[in-house]
C-alpha positions, -999 to +999 in steps of 0.1 A: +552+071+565+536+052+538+520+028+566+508+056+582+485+069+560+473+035+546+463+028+582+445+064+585+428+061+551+417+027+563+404+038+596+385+068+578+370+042+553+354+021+585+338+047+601+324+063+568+309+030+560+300+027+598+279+058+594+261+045+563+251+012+575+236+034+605+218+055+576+203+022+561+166+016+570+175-017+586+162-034+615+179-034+647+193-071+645+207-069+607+225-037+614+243-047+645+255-082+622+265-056+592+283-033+620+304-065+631+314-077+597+326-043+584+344-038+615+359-074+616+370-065+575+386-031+592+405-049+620+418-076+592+427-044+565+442-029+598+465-058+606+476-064+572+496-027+570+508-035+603+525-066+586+507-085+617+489-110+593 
């Protein structure tokens, strides 16, 4: 149960920071670089509590 919620408080985590980097006056090319290295860090966080990696 405990993975559970460690992978649902993870999820929530990436798409709150998702939502800020969108907030951010960036340009176009830095945002989209941002967007794939906090969702790379979630996919990594999210294979750890799966005991994948």
């Amino acid at each position: 149960m405990s993975v559970l919620i460690g992978i649902l408080i993870t999820f929530l985590v990436i798409v709150l920071v998702l939502y800020l980097v969108q907030r951010l006056p960036l340009d176009g090319r830095t945002r989209q670089i941002v967007q794939i290295i906090v969702i790379i860090i979630g996919i990594l966080s999210l294979l750890r509590y799966l005991s994948v990696w």
